[in-house]
C-alpha positions in Angstrom: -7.7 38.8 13.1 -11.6 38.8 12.8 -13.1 42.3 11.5 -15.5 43.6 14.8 -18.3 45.4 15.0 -20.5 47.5 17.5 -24.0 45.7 19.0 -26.0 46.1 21.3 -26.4 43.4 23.6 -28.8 42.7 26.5 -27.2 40.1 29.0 -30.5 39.5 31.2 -34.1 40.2 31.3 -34.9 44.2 32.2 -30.9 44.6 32.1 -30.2 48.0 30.0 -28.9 47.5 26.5 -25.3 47.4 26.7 -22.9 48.5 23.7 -20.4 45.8 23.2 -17.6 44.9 20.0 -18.2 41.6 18.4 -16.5 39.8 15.9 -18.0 39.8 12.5 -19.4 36.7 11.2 -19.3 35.2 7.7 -22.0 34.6 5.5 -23.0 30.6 5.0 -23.8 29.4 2.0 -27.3 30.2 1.6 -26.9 33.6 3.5 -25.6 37.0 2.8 -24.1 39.9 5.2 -25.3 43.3 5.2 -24.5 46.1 6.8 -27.0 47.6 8.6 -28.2 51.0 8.2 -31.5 51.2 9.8 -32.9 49.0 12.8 -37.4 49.9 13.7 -38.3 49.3 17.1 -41.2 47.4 17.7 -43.1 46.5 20.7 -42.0 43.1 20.6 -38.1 43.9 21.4 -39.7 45.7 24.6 -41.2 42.8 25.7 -38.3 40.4 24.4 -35.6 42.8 27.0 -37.9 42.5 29.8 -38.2 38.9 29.7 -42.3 39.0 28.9 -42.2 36.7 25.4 -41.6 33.5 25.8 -43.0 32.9 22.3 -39.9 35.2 20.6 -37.6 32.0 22.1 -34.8 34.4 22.4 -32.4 33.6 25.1 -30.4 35.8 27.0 -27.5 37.3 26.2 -29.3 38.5 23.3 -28.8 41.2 20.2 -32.4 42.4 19.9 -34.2 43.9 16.7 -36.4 42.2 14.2 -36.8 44.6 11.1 -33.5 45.5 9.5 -32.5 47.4 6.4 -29.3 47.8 5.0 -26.2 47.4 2.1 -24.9 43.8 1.2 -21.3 43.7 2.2 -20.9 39.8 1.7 -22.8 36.9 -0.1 -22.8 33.1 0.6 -21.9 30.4 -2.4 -25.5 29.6 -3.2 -27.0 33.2 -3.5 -28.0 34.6 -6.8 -31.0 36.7 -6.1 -28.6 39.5 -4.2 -25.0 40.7 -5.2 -22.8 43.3 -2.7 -23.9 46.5 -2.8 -27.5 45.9 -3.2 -29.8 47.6 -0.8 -32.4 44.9 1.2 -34.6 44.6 3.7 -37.0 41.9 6.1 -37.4 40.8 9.3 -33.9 38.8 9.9 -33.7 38.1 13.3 -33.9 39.1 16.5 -36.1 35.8 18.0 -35.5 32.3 18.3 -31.8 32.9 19.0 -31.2 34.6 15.9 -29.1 37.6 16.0 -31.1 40.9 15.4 -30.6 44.3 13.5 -29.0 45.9 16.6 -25.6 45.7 14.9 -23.3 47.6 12.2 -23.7 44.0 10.8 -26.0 40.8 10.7 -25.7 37.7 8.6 -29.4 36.7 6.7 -31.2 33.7 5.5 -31.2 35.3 2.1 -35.2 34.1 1.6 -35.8 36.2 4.4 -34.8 39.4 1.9 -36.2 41.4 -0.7 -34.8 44.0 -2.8 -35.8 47.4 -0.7 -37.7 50.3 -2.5 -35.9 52.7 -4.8 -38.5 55.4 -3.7 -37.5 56.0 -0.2 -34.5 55.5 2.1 -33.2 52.7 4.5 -34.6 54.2 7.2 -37.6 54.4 6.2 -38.0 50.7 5.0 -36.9 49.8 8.2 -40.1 50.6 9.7 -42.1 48.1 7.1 -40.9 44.0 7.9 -42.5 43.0 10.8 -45.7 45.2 10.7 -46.6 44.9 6.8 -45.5 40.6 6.9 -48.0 40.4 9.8 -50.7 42.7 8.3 -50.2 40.7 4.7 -50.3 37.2 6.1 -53.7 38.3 7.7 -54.9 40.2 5.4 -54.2 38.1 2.0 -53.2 34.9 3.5 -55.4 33.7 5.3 -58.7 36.1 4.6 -58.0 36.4 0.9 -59.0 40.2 0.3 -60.7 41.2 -3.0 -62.0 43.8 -4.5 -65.5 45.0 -3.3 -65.1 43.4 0.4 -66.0 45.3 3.4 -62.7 45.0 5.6 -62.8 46.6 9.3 -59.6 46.8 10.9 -59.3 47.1 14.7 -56.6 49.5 15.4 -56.1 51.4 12.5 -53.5 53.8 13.2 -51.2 51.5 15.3 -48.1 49.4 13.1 -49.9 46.3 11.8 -53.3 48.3 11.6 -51.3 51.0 9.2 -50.7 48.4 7.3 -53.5 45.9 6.8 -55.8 49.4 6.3 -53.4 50.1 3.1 -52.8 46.2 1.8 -57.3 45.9 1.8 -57.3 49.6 -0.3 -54.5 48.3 -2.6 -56.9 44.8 -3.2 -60.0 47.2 -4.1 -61.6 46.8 -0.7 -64.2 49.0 0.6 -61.9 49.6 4.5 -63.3 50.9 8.1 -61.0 51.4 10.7 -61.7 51.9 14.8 -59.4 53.9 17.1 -59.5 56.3 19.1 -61.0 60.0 18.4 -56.8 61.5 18.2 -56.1 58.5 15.4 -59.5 59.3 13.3 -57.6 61.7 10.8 -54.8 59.0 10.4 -56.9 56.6 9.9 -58.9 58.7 7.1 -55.1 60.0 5.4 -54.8 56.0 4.9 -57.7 55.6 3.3 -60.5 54.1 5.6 -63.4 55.2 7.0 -62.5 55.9 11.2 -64.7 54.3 13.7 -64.7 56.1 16.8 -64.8 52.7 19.1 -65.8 54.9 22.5 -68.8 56.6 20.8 -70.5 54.1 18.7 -71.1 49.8 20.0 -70.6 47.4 17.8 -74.1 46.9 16.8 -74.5 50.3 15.7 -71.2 50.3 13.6 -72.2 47.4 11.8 -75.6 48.8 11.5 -74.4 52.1 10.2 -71.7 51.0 7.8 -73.3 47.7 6.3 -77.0 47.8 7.1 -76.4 45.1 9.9 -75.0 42.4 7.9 -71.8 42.6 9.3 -68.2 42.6 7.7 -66.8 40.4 5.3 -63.5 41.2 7.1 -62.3 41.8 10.3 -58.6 41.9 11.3 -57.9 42.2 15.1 -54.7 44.1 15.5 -55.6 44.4 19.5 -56.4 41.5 21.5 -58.5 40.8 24.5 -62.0 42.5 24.4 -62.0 43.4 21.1 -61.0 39.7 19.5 -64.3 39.0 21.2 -65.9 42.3 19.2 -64.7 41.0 15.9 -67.0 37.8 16.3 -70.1 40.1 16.8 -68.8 42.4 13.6 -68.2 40.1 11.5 -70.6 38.4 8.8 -72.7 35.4 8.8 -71.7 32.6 6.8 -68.9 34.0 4.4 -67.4 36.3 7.4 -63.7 35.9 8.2 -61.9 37.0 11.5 -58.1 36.9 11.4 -56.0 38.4 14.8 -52.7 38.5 15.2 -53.2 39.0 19.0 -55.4 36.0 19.7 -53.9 34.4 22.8 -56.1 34.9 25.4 -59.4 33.0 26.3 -62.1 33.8 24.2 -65.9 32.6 23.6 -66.0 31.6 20.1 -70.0 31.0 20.3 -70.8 34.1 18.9 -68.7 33.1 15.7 -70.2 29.8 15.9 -73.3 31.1 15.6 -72.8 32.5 12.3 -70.8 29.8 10.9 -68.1 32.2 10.4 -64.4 31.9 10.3 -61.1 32.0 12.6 -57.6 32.5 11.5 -54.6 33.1 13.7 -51.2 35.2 12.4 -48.1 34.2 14.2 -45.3 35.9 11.8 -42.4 34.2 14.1 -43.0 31.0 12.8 -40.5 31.1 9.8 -37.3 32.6 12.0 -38.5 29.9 14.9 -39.0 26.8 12.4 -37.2 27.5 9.8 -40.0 26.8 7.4 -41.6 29.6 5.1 -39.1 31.7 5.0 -39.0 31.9 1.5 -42.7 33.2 1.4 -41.2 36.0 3.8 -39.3 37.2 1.5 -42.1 37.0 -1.2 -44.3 39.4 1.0 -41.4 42.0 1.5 -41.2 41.8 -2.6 -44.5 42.4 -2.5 -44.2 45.3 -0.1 -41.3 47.0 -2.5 -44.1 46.6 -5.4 -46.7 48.6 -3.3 -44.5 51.4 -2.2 -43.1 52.1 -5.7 -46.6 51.8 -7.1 -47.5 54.5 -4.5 -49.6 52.5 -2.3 -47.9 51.9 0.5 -46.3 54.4 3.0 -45.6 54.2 6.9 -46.0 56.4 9.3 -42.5 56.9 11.1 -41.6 59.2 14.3 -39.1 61.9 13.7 -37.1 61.4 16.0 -33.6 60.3 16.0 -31.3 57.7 18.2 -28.0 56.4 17.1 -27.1 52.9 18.1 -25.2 54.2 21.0 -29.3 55.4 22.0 -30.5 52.0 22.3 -32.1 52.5 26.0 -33.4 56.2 24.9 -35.3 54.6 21.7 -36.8 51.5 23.8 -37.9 54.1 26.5 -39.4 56.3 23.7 -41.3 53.6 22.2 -42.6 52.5 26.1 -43.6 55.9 26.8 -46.1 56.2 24.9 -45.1 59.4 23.2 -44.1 58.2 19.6 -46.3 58.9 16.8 -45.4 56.8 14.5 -42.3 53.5 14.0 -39.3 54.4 15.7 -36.7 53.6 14.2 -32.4 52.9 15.3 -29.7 54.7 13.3 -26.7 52.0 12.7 -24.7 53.3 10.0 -24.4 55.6 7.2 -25.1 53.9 3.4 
C-alpha cells in the first residue's frame, strides 16, 4: 500500500482550499523527497486560487505553494549534492503543474535546492525562495550591482523589495528605498535610505539624493505608474531599470531618451521550462551564504496557521494586515 500524506488541494478557481490524503510519491532519478516543514505564502498563490495568473500555468485541481523548506526523507539514483536528513530549501513548485509545498511531502528537481541556513529555522527560510531568487536575478543578474552604485528600490519594505534592499548593501552599494511613511523605519533597519514617495516627486528625489543625475539603479518591485517613474529616476547613459512587475503598457521614451536600459525578471521561467534551474539553486546557495554571513534576514509575521489553516493564512495575507511573510506550519523537523 502507498504511504499517504495530508495536502491541501484547491479543485477550482476561488474554491476554498480543501484538506485531502494523497499517496506519496517517489523520488525520480534526478529528484529527492523532503518532508516539509514550512510552506511562505506569497501573493502569487492568492492570485493562482482565484484563477487571476495565467502566467503560473497551474491547472486546477491544484496543490498550491511555491517556497518550501523542509528534511530530505528520500533521494533519487543520480543525486549526490543532498543525502536524507539534510535540511533544504527553494522554490519547488507550486506553478506550471508542479506540485507545491502545501503538503507533509513534495518530490524536488534537486537543482532547484540548496542546503538551508544553519543560523535560523525552517520556518523561517521558508519565507526567503521566491522573494530573494526574484530580488537576485534583478538585482545581480541582470543589473550587475557593485560596490559604490546608487541603487533605488521601489517598494522597499514589501517581499522582493526586502530583499533586493539587502542583496545591493551586501554588493557595497550606496541603497534608497521609497514606500510609504508607516514602512520608512523598515526600510532604514534594512539598511537604505526611505523615500517617502507621497511627499517628495521624482525630480526632487533624484535631485536630493544624487544632485540630479539620476540612479545607477532602479528595481521596480511595483508595477504600473511607478515602472513609468523608474525611467525618469534612472541615469543617463549607464542607467539600468530592472522590474519584476513590468506587464502592463508603458512609454519607454523617457528611457530612450537617456539611452538607458530595460530588463524584465520573470522567476517562473525555470519551474515552467525546465531550463535554469540549476542557477535556482545557485542563488538559494547564495542566499544560505548571506544569512550565515549576517547579511540577510527577512521580515516574517508572527502569526501562526497549521496546514489544516490553509484558508485562514490566504485570508490573512489578502487582508492586508500581515507585517511581514506569512508563513504555513506542515510538520514538525
Amino acid at each position: 500500500m502507498s504511504k499517504m500524506m495530508k495536502a491541501v488541494v484547491v479543485e477550482q478557481a476561488n474554491a476554498p482550499l480543501a484538506l485531502a490524503s494523497l499517496p506519496v510519491a517517489e523520488p525520480g532519478p534526478n529528484e529527492v523527497r523532503v518532508k516539509v516543514v514550512a510552506s511562505g505564502v506569497n501573493p502569487l498563490d492568492l492570485k493562482i486560487a482565484a484563477g487571476k495568473a495565467p502566467h503560473a500555468k497551474h491547472p486546477f485541481p491544484a496543490i498550491l505553494g511555491l517556497d518550501s523548506a523542509g528534511i530530505v526523507d528520500a533521494v533519487g539514483g543520480n543525486v549526490t549534492r543532498f543525502k536524507v536528513g539534510d535540511a533544504v530549501y527553494g522554490l519547488t513548485g507550486g506553478v506550471g503543474g508542479v506540485q507545491g509545498s502545501l503538503a507533509e511531502f513534495i518530490v524536488a528537481d534537486a537543482d532547484l535546492l540548496a542546503a538551508a541556513p544553519n543560523s535560523i529555522d525552517l520556518r523561517q527560510a521558508a519565507s526567503i525562495p521566491l522573494i530573494f531568487i526574484t530580488a537576485w536575478e534583478g538585482m545581480v543578474d541582470r543589473a550587475k550591482v557593485s560596490s559604490g552604485k546608487t541603487v533605488l528600490v521601489h517598494g522597499g519594505a514589501g517581499g522582493v523589495g526586502q530583499m533586493a534592499v539587502q542583496i545591493a548593501k551586501a554588493f557595497g552599494a550606496d541603497v534608497y528605498a521609497t514606500g510609504s511613511a508607516s514602512s520608512q523605519e523598515t526600510i532604514r533597519e534594512l539598511g537604505a535610505t526611505p523615500i517617502d514617495y507621497n511627499t517628495q516627486t521624482v525630480d526632487e528625489y533624484v535631485q536630493e539624493h544624487t544632485g540630479g543625475a539620476g540612479f545607477d539603479i532602479v528595481y521596480d518591485t511595483v508595477g504600473g505608474e511607478v515602472l513609468d517613474n523608474s525611467f525618469k529616476a534612472v541615469k543617463t547613459y549607464v542607467g539600468h531599470v530592472v522590474s519584476c512587475l513590468g506587464w502592463g503598457t508603458h512609454s519607454i521614451a523617457p528611457l530612450s531618451f537617456k539611452g538607458a536600459t530595460y530588463s524584465g525578471v520573470f522567476t517562473l521561467l525555470p519551474l515552467l521550462t525546465g531550463a535554469g534551474r540549476a542557477h535556482h539553486g545557485e542563488i538559494m546557495q547564495q542566499a544560505t551564504k548571506l544569512v550565515e554571513d549576517g547579511k540577510l534576514r527577512v521580515l516574517q509575521d508572527p502569526s501562526r496557521f497549521e496546514l489544516s489553516q490553509a484558508n485562514e493564512a490566504h485570508e490573512y495575507q489578502a487582508s492586508g494586515k500581515a507585517r511581514g511573510k506569512v508563513v504555513i506550519d506542515i510538520s514538525e523537523v
